[in-house]
C-alpha positions as CSV (number, residue, x, y, z in Angstrom):
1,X,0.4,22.6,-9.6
2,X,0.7,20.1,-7.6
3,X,-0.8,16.8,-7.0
4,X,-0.7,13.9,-4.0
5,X,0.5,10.3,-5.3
6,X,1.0,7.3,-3.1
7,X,3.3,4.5,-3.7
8,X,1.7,1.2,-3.2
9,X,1.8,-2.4,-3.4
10,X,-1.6,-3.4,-4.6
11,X,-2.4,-7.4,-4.5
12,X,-4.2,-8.7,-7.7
13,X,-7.5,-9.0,-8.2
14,X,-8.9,-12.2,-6.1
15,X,-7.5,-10.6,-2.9
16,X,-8.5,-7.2,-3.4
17,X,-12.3,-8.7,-3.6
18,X,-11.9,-10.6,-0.4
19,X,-10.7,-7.6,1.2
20,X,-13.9,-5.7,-0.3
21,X,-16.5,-8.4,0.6
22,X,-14.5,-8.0,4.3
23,X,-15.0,-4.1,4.2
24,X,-18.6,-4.9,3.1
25,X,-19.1,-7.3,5.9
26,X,-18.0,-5.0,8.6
27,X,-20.5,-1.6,7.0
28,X,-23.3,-4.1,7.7
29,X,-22.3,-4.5,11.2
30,X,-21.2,-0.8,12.1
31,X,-22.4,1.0,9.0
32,X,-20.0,3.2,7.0
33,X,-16.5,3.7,8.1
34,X,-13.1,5.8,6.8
35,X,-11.6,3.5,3.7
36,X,-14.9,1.6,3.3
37,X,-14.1,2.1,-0.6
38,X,-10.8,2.2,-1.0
39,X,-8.9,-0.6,-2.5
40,X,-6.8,-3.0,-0.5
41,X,-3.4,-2.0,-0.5
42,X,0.1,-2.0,1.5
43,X,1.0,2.0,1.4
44,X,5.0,2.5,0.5
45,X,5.0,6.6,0.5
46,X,2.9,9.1,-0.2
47,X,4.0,12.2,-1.8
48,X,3.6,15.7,-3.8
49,X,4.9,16.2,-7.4
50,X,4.3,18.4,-10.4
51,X,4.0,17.5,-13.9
52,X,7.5,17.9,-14.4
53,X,8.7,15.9,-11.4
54,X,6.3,12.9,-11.5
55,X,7.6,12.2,-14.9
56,X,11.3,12.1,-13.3
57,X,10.2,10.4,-10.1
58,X,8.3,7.5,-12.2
59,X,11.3,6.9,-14.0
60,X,13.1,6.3,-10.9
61,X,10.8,3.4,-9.8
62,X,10.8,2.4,-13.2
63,X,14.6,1.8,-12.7
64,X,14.1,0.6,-9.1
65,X,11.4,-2.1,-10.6
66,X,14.1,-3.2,-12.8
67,X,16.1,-4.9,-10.2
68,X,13.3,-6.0,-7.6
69,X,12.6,-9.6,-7.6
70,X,8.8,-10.6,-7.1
71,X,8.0,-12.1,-3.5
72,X,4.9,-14.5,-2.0
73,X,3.6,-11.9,0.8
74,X,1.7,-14.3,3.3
75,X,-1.6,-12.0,5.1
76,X,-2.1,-13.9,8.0
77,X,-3.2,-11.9,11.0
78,X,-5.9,-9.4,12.1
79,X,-4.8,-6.3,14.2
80,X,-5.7,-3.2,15.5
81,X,-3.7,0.1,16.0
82,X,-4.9,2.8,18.7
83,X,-5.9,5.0,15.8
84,X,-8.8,2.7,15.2
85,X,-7.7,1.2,12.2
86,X,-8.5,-2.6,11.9
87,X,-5.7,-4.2,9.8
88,X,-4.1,-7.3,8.2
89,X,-0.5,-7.8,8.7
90,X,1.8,-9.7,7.0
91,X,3.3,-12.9,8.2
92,X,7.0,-12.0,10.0
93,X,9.0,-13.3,6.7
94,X,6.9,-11.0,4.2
95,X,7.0,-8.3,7.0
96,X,10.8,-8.2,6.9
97,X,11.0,-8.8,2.6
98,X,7.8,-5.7,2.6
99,X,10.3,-3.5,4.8
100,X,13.0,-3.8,2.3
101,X,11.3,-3.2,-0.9
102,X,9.6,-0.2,1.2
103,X,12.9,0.9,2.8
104,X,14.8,0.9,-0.9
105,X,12.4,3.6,-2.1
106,X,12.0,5.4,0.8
107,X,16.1,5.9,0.3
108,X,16.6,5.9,-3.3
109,X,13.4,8.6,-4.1
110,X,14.4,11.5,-2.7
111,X,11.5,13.9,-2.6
112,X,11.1,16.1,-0.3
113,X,7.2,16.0,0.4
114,X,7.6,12.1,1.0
115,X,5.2,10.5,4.0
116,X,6.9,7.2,4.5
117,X,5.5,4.6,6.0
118,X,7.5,2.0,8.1
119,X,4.9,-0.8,8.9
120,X,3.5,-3.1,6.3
121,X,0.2,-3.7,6.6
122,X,-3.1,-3.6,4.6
123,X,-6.1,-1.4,6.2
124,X,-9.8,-2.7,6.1
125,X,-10.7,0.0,7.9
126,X,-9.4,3.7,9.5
127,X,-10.6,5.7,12.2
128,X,-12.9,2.7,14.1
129,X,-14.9,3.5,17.5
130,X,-13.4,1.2,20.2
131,X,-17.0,-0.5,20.3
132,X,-16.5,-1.4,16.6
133,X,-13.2,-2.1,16.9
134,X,-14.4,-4.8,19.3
135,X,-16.9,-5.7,16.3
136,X,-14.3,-5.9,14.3
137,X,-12.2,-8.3,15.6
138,X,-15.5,-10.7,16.9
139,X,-16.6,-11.0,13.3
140,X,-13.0,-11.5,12.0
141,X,-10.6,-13.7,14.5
142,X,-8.9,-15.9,11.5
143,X,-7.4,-14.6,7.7
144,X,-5.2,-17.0,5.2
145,X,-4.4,-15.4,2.1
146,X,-1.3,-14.7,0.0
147,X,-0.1,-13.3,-3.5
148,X,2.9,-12.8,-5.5
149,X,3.9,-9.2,-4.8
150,X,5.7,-8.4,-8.7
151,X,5.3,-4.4,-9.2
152,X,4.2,-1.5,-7.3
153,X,1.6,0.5,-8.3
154,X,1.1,4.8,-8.2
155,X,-2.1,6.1,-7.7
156,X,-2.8,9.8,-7.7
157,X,-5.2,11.6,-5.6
158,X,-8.8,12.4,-7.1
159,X,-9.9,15.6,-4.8
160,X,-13.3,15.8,-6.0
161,X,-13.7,11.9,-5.5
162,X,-11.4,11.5,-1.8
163,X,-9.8,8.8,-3.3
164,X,-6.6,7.7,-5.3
165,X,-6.6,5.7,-8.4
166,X,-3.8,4.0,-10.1
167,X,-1.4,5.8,-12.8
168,X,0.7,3.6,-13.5
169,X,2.0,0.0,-12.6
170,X,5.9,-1.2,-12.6
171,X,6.7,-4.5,-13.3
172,X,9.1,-6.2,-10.8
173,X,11.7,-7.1,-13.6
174,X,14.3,-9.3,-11.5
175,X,17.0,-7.7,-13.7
176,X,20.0,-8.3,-11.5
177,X,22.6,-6.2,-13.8
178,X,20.2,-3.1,-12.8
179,X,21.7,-1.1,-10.0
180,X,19.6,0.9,-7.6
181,X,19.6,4.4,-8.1
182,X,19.9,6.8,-5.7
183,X,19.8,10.9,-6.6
184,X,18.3,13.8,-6.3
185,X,15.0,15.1,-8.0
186,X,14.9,19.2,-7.9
């Protein structure tokens, strides 16, 4: 059977609870909103796999991991996109380093069911009213945080719950005799 994973990076702990106590700050202006409880994260893919295939495709990031070098990802900017979802983005240097460890999965994991996504950025919330848009961005106007980006984290889907949790983390390994791989899965 199978099962929805997403690809993520997923900051360490002291950011992901500013990003909560920001998610909880905004439910007590506009009350309860789409990814209130999820955890802060920057989305890479999302995906379909079986038991069989999930073992395969985790041993591909595995190997990707092996070569990736960690990087300081500045958040330093609030946005909005005409989906209503109220966003931080990265600064313009750890947009275009995001984009490349985003773009080398997106190429080397060939899976068929694969969502990418193309835009780093990390949600505080989805699916906003343009009034609380507007809320939004009055009770946030400034944001200054950053972290060491080192692995990449798979969460699978919980469908009783409506959320994902992690799997499995991959270490960022800076092994520069690793080459990229790059095949098919099925």
């Amino acid at each position: 059977m199978e099962k929805l994973y997403s690809l993520v990076i997923q900051p360490p702990e002291p950011i992901l609870a500013s990003i909560m106590s920001m998610k909880e700050q905004l439910a007590a202006e506009v009350g309860w909103f789409n990814s209130k409880n999820s955890v802060g994260h920057i989305t890479i893919c999302e995906f379909k796999a079986t038991g069989t295939s999930i073992e395969v495709i985790k041993n591909q990031i595995s190997k990707l991991c092996d070569a990736l070098s960690p990087i300081v990802v500045y958040l330093n900017e609030f946005s909005t996109f005409s989906n209503g979802a109220f966003v931080i983005n990265p600064d313009s240097n750890s947009k275009k380093r995001v984009k490349e460890i985003m773009k080398l999965f997106h190429k080397s994991l060939l899976i068929p069911s694969m969502k990418k996504s193309d835009n780093p950025h990390l949600s505080i919330a989805r699916k906003l009213s343009p009034q609380n848009l507007i809320k939004a961005n009055h009770l946030f106007t400034t944001i200054n945080l950053n972290f060491v980006c080192d692995n990449v984290v798979l969460r699978l889907f919980d469908e009783d719950k409506k959320q994902f949790f992690v799997t499995d983390t991959f270490e960022f390994k800076s092994n520069k005799q690793s080459e990229a791989i790059q095949g098919e899965l099925f």
